[in-house]
DRENPA-3360 file (N, C-alpha, C; in nm, 2 decimals, always signed):
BEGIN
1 = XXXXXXXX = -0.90/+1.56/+1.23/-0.87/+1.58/+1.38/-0.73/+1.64/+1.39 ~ -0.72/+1.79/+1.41/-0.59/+1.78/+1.41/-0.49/+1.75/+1.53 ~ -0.53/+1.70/+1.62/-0.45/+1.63/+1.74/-0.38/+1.54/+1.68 ~ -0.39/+1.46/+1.54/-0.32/+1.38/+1.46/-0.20/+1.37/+1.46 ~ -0.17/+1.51/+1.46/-0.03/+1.60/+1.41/+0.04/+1.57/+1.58 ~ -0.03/+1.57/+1.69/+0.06/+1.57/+1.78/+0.14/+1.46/+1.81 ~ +0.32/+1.46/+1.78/+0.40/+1.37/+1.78/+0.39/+1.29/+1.91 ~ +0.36/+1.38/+2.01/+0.42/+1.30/+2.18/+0.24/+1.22/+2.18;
9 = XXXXXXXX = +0.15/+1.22/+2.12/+0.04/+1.12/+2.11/-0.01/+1.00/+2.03 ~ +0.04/+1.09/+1.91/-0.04/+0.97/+1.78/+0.16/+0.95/+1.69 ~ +0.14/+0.85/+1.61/+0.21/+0.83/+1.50/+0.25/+0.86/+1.36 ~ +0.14/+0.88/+1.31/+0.09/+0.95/+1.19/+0.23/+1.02/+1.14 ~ +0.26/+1.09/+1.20/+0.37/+1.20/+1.11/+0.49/+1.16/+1.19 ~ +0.52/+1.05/+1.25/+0.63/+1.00/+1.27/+0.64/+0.89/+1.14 ~ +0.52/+0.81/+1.11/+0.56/+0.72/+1.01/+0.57/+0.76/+0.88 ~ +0.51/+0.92/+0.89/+0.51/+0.99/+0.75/+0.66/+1.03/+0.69;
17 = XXXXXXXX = +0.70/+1.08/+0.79/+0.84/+1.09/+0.80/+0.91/+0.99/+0.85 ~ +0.94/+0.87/+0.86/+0.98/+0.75/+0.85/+1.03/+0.72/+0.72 ~ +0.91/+0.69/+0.65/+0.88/+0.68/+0.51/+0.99/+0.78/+0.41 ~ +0.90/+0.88/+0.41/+0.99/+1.02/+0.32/+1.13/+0.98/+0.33 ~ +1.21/+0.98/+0.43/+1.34/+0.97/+0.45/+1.41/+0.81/+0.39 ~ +1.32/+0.69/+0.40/+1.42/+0.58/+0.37/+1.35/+0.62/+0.25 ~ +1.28/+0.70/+0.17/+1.24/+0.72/+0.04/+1.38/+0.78/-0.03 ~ +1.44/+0.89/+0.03/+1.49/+0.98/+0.00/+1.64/+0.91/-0.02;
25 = XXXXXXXX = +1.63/+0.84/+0.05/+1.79/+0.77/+0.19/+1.81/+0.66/+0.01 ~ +1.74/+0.58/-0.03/+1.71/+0.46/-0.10/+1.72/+0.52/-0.22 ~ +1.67/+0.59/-0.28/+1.67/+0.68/-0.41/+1.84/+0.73/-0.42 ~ +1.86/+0.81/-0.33/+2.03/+0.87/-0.29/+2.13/+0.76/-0.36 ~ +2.11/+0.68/-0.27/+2.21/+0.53/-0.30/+2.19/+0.48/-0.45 ~ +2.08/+0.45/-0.51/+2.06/+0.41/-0.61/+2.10/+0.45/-0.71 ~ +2.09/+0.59/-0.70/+2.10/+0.68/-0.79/+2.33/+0.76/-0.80 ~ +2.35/+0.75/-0.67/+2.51/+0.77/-0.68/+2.55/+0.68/-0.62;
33 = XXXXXXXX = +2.53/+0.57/-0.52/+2.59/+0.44/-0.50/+2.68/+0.49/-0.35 ~ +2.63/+0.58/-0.28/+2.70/+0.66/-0.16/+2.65/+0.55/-0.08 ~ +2.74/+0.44/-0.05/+2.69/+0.33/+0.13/+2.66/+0.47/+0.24 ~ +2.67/+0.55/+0.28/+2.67/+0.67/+0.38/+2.46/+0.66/+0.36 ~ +2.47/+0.67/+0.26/+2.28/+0.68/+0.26/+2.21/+0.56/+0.29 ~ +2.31/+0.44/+0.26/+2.25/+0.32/+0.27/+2.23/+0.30/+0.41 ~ +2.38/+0.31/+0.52/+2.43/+0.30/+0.60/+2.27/+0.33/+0.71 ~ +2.28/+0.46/+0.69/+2.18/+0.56/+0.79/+2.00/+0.48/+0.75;
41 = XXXXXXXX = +1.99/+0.45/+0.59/+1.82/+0.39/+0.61/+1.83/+0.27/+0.67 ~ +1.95/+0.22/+0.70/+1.98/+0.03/+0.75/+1.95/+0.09/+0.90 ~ +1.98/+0.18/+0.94/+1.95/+0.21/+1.10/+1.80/+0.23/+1.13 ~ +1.75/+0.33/+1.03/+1.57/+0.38/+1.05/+1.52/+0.22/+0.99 ~ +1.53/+0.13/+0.93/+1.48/+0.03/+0.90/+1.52/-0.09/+1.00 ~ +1.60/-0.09/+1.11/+1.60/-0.17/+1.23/+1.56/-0.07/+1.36 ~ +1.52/+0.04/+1.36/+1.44/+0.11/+1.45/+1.31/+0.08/+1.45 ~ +1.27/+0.05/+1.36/+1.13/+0.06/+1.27/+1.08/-0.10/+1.26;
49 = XXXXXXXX = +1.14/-0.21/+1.28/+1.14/-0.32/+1.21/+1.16/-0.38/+1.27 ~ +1.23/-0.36/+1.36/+1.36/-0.51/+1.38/+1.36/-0.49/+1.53 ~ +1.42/-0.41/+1.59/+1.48/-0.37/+1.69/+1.36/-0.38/+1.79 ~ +1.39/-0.48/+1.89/+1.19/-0.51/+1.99/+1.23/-0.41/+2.09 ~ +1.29/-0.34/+2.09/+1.24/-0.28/+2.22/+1.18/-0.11/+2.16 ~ +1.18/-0.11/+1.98/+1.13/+0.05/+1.94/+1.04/+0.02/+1.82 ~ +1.07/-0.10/+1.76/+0.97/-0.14/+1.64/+0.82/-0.14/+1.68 ~ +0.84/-0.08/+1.58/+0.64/-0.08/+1.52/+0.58/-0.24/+1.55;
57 = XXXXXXXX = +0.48/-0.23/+1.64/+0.40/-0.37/+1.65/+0.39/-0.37/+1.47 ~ +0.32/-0.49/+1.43/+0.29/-0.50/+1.32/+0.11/-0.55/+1.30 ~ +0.08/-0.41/+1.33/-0.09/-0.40/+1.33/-0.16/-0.29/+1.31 ~ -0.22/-0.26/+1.25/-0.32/-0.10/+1.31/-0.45/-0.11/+1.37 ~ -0.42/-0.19/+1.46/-0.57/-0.16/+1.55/-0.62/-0.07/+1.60 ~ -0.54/+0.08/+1.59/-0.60/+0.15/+1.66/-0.57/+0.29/+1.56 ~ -0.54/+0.22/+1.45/-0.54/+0.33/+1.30/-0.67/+0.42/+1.35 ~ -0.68/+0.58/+1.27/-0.75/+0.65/+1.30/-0.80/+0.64/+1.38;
65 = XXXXXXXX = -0.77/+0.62/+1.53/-0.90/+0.65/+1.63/-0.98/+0.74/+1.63 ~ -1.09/+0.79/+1.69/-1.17/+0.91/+1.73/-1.19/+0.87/+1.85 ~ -1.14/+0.98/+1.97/-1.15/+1.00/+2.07/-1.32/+1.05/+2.13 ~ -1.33/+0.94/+2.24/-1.50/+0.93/+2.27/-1.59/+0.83/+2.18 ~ -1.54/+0.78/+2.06/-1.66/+0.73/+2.02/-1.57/+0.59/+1.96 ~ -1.39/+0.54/+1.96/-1.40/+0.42/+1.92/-1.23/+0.44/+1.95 ~ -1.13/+0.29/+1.96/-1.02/+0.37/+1.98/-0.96/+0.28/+1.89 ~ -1.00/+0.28/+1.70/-0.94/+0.24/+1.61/-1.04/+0.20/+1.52;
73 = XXXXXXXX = -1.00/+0.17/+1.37/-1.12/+0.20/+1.28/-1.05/+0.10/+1.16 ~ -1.11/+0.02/+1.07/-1.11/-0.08/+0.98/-1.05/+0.05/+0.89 ~ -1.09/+0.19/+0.86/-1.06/+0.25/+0.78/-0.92/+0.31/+0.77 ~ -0.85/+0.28/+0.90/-0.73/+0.32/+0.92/-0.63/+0.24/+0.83 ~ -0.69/+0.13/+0.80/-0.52/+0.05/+0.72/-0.52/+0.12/+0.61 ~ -0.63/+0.26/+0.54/-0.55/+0.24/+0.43/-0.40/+0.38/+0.46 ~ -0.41/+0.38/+0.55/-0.28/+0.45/+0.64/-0.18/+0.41/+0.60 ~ -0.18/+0.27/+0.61/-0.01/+0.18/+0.55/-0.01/+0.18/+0.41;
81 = XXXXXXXX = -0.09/+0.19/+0.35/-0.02/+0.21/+0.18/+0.10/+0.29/+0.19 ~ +0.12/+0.36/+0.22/+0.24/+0.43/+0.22/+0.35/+0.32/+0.25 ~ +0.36/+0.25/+0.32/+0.44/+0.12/+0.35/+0.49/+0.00/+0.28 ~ +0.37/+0.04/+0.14/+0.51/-0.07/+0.01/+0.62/+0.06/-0.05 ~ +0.62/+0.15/-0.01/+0.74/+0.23/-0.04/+0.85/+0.20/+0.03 ~ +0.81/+0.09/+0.19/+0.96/+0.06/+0.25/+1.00/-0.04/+0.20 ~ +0.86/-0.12/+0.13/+0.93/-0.20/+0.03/+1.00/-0.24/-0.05 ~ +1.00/-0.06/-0.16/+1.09/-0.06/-0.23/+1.19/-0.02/-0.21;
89 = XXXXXXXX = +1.19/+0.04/-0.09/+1.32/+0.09/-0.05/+1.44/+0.01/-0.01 ~ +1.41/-0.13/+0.05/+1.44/-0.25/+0.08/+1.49/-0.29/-0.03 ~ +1.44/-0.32/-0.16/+1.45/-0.37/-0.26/+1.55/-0.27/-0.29 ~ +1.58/-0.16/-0.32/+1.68/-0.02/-0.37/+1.82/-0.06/-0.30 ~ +1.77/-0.13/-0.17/+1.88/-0.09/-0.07/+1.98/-0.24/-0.07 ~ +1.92/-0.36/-0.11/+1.92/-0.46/-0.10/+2.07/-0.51/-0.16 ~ +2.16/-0.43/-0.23/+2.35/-0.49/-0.29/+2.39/-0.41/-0.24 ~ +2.36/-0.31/-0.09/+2.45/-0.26/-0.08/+2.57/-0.30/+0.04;
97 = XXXXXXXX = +2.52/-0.38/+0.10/+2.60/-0.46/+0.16/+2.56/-0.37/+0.32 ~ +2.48/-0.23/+0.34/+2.47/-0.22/+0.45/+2.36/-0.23/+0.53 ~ +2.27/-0.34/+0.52/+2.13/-0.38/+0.52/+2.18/-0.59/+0.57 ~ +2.19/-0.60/+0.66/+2.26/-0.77/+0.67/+2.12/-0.84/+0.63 ~ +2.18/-0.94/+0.56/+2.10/-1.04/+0.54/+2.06/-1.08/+0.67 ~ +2.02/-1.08/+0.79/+1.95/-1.08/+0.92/+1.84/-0.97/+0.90 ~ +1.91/-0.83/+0.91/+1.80/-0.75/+0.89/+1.69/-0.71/+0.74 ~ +1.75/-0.80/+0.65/+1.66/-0.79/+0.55/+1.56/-0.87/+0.60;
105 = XXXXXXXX = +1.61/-0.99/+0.66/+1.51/-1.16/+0.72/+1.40/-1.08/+0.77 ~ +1.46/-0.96/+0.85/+1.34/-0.95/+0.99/+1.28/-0.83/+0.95 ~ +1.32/-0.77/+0.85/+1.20/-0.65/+0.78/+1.09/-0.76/+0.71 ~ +1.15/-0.84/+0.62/+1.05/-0.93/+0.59/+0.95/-1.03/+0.66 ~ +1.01/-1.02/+0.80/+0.88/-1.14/+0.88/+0.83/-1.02/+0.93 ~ +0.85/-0.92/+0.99/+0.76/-0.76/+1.02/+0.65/-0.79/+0.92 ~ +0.69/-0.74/+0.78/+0.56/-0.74/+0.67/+0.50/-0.88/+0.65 ~ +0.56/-0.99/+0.68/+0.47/-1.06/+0.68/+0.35/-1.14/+0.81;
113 = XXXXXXXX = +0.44/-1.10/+0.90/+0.33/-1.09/+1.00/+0.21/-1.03/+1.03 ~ +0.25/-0.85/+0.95/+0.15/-0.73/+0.92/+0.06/-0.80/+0.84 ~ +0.10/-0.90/+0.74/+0.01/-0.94/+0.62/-0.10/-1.02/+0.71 ~ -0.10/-1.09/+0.79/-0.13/-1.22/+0.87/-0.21/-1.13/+0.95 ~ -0.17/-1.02/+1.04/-0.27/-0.93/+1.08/-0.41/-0.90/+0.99 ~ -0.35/-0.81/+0.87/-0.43/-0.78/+0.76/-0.53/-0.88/+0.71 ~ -0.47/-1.01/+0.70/-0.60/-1.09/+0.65/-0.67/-1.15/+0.75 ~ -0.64/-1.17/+0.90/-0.68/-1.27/+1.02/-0.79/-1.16/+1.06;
121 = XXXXXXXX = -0.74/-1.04/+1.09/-0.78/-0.98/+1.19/-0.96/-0.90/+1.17 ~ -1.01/-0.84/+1.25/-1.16/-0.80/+1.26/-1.15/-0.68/+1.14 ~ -1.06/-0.60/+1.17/-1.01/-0.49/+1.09/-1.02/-0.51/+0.97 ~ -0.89/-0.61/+0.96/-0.85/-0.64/+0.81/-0.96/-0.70/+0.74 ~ -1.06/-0.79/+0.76/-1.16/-0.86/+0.73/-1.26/-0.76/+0.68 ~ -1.29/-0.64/+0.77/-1.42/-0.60/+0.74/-1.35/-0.52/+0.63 ~ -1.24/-0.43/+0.60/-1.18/-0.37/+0.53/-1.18/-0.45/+0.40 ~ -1.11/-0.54/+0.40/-1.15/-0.62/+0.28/-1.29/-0.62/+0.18;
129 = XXXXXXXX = -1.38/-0.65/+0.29/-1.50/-0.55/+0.22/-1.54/-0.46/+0.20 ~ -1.48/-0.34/+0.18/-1.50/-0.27/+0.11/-1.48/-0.18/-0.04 ~ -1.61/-0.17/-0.07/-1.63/-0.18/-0.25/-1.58/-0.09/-0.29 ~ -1.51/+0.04/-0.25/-1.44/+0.15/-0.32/-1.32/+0.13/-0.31 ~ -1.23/+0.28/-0.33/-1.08/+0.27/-0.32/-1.04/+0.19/-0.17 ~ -1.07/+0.19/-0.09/-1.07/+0.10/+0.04/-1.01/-0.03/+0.00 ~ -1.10/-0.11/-0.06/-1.12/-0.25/-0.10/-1.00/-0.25/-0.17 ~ -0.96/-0.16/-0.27/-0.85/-0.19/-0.38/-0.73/-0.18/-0.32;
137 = XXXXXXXX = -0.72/-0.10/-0.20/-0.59/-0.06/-0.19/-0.56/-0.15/-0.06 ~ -0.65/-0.21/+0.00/-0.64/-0.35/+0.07/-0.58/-0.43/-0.03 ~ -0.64/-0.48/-0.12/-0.58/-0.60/-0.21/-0.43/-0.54/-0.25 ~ -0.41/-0.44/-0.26/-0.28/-0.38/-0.32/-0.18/-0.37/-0.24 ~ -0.20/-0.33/-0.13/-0.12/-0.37/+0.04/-0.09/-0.51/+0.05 ~ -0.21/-0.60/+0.06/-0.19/-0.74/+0.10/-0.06/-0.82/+0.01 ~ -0.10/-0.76/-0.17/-0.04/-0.85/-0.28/+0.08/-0.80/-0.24 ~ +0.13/-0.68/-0.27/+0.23/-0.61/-0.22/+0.35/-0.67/-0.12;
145 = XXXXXXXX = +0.24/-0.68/+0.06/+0.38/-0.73/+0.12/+0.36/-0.89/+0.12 ~ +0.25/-0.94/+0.01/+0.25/-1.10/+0.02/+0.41/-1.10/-0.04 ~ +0.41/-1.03/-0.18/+0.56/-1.07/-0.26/+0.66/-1.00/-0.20 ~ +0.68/-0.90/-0.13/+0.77/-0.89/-0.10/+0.88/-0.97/+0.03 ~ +0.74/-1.05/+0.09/+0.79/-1.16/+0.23/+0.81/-1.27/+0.17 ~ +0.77/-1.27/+0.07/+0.87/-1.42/-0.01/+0.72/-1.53/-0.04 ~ +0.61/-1.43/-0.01/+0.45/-1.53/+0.00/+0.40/-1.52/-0.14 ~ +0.45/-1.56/-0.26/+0.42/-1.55/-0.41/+0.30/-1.57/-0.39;
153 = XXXXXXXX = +0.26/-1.72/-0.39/+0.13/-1.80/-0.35/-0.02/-1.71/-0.30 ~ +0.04/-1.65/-0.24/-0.08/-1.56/-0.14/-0.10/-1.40/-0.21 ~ +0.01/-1.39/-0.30/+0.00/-1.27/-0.42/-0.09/-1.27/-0.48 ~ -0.04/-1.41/-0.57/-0.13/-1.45/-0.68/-0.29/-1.50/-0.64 ~ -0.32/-1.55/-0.56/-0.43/-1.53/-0.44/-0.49/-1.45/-0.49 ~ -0.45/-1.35/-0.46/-0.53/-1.21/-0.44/-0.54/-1.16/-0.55 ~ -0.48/-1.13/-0.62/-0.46/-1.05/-0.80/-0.54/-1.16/-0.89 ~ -0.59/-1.29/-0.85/-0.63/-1.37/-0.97/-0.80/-1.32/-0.93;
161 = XXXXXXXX = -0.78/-1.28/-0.81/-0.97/-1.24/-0.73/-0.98/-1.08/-0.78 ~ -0.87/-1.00/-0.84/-0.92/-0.87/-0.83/-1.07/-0.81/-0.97 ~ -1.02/-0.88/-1.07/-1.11/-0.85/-1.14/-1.28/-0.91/-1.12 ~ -1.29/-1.02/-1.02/-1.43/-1.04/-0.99/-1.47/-0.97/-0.85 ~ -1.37/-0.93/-0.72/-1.43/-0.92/-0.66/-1.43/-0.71/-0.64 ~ -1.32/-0.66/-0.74/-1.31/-0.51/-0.75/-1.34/-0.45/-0.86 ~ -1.32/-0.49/-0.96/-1.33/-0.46/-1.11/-1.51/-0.48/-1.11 ~ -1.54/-0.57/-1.15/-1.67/-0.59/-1.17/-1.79/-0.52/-1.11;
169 = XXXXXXXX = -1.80/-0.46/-0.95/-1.86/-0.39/-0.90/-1.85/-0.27/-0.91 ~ -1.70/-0.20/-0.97/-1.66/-0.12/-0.96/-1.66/+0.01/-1.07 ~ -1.63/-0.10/-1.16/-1.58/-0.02/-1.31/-1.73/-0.01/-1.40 ~ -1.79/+0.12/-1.40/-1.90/+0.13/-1.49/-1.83/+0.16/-1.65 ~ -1.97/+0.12/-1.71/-1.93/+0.07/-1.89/-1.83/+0.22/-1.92 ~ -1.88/+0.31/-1.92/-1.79/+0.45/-1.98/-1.64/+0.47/-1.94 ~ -1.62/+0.34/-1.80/-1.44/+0.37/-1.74/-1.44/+0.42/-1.62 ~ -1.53/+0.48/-1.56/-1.59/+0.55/-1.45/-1.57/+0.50/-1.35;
177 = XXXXXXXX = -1.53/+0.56/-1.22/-1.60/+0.49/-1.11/-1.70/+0.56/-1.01 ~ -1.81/+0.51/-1.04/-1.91/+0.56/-0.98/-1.91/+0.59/-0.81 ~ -1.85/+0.49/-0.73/-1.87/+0.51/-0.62/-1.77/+0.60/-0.55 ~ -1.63/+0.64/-0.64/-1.59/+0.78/-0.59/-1.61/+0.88/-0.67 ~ -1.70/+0.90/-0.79/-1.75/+1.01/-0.82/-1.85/+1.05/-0.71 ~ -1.90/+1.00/-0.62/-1.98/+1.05/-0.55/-1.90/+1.14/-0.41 ~ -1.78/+1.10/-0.36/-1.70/+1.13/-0.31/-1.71/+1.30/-0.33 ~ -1.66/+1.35/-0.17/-1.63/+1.52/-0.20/-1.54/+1.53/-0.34;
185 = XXXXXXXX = -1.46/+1.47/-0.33/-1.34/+1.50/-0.43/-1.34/+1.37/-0.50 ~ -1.43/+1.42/-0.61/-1.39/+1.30/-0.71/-1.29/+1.25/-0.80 ~ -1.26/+1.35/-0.86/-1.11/+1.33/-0.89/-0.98/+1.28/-0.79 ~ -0.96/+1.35/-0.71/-0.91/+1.31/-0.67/-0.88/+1.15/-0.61 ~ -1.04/+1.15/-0.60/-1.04/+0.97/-0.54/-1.05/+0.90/-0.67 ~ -1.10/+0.97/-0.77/-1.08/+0.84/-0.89/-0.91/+0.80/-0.96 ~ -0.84/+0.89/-0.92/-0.69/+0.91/-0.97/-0.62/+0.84/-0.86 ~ -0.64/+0.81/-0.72/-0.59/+0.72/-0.61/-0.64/+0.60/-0.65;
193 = XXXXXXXX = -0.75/+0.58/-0.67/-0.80/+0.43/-0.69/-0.70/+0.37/-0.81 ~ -0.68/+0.43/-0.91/-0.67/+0.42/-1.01/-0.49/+0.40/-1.00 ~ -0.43/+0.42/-0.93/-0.30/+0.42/-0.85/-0.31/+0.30/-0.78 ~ -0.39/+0.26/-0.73/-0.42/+0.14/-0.66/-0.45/+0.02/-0.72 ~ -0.48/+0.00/-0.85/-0.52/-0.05/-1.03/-0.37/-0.09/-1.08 ~ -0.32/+0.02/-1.05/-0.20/+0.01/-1.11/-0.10/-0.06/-1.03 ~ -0.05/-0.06/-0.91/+0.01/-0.12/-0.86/+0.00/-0.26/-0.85 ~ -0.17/-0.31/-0.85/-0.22/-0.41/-0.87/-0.17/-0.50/-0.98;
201 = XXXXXXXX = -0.18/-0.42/-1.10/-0.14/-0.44/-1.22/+0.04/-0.47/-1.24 ~ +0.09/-0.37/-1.17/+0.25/-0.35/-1.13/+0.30/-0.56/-1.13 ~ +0.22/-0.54/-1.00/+0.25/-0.64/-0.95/+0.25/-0.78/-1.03 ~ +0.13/-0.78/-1.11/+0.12/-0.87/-1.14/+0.14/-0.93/-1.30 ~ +0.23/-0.80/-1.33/+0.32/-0.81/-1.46/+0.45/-0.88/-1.41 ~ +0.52/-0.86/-1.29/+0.60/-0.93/-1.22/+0.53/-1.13/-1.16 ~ +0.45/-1.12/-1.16/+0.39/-1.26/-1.14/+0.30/-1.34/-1.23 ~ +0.35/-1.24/-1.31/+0.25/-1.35/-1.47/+0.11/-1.36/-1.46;
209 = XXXXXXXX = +0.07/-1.21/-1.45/-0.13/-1.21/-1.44/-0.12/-1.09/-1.50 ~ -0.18/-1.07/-1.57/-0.22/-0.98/-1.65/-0.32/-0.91/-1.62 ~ -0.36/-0.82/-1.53/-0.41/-0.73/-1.54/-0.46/-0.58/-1.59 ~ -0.36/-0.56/-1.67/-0.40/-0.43/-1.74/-0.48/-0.49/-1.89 ~ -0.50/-0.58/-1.94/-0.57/-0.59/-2.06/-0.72/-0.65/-1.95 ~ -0.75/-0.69/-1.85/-0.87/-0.77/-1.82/-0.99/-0.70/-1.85 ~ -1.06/-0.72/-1.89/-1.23/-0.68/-1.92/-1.32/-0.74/-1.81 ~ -1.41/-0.64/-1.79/-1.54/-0.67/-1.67/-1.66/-0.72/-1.79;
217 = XXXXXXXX = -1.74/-0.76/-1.79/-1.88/-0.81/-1.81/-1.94/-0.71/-1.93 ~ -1.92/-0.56/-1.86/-1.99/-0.41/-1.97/-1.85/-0.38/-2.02 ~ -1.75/-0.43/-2.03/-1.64/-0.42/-2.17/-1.50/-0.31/-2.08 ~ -1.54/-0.26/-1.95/-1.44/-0.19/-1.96/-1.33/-0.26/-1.88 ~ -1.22/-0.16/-1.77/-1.09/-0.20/-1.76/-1.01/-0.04/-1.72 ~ -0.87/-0.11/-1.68/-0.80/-0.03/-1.61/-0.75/+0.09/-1.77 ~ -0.74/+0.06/-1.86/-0.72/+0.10/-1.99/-0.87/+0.22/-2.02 ~ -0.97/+0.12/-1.99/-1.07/+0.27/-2.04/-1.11/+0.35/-1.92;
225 = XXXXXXXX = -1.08/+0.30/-1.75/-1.03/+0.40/-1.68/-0.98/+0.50/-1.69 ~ -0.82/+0.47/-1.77/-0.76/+0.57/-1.75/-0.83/+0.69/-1.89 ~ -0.85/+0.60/-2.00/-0.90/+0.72/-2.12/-1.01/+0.82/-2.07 ~ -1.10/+0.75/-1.93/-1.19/+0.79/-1.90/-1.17/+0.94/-1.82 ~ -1.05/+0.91/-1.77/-1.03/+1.05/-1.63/-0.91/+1.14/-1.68 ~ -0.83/+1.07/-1.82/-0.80/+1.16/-1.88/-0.85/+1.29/-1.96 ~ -0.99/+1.30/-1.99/-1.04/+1.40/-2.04/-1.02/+1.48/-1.97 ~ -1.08/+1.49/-1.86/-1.11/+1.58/-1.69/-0.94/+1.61/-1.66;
233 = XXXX = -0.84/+1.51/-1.68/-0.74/+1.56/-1.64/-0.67/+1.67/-1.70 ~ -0.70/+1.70/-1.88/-0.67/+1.77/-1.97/-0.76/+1.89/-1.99 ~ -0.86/+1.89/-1.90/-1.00/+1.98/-1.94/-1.07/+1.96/-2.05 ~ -1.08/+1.86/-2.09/-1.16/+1.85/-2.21/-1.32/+1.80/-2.17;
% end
């Protein structure tokens, strides 16, 4: 739909460019230690977060609408993946002394309220069910702002369920995933899911779960995934 794009209607490419910039802003600092970069993402991260009279509710009820036939869609959350990058950005941004321990507090009850959406809500629920990249990158959002709001507990939750309730459905014997090889663009969706595997995994090398060695039932895993879509990525 390209009415997407229009800024004075929808959000989309305000939060696109939200993002990009405390991406850019967070990297800058890390990388030369300039407070001036810090300074300016500490303002777009209390515009965005903090500040009630411009912050982002903390929900996507009305993610992807279609005008005429619904005015928001379960398929919209995977919209906020892009939003453990403010995560990191937070975490980048976090000794530089221009981010107050206040506005760190309240970027963090934002995402964890978002989380409490995500798992409470009609959306979030039905989305959770879903057996493709959908499903994975729900668990990979949720685990994501569970640890980053300080909800370890509700991490490990999630990451100790991925290999029964994503993996197992998901991963055929050869490494494959069948249900986005069916997809227009299979590659493409098998290398996002697979990004979504990994984060999973990210995470939970940080929380003492191992998921890059786990095995499903027919022997495979995030390991013969990757050997699997490596041929296709090399042309072989």
């Amino acid at each position: 739909n390209p009415e997407k794009d229009d800024t004075n209607r929808y959000d989309a490419k305000a939060m696109g460019r939200m993002i990009g910039m405390l991406r850019s802003l967070s990297l800058g600092y890390a990388v030369t230690g300039d407070k001036d970069y810090a300074r300016y993402a500490a303002e777009i991260l209390d515009a965005w977060f903090i500040n009630p009279s411009t912050r982002m509710n903390p929900n996507l009820e009305h993610a992807q609408i279609v005008p005429g036939k619904h005015d928001g869609s379960k398929v919209g959350i995977i919209d906020s993946v892009a939003l453990i990058e403010v995560a990191d950005a937070v975490t980048l941004l976090a000794d530089a002394g221009e981010l107050t321990p206040k506005q760190q507090a309240g970027v963090k009850q934002w995402f964890s309220d978002y989380l409490d959406w995500l798992l409470q809500s009609a959306h979030g629920q039905a989305e959770a069910r879903a057996e493709n990249n959908h499903g994975v990158w729900y668990d990979a959002q949720t685990a994501v702002f569970a640890h980053f709001s300080g909800r370890d507990e509700d991490a490990r939750r999630i990451l100790r369920k991925v290999r029964e309730q994503r993996m197992e459905p998901q991963f055929a014997a050869d490494g494959s995933l069948p249900l986005e090889l069916a997809r227009t663009r299979p590659m493409q969706y098998t290398l996002y899911t697979l990004q979504a595997y990994l984060t999973l995994a990210a995470l939970g090398d940080t929380l003492g779960i191992n998921l890059y060695d786990v095995e499903t039932a027919n022997g495979s895993g995030i390991a013969r995934e990757i050997d699997y879509v490596l041929l296709f990525v090399k042309g072989e």
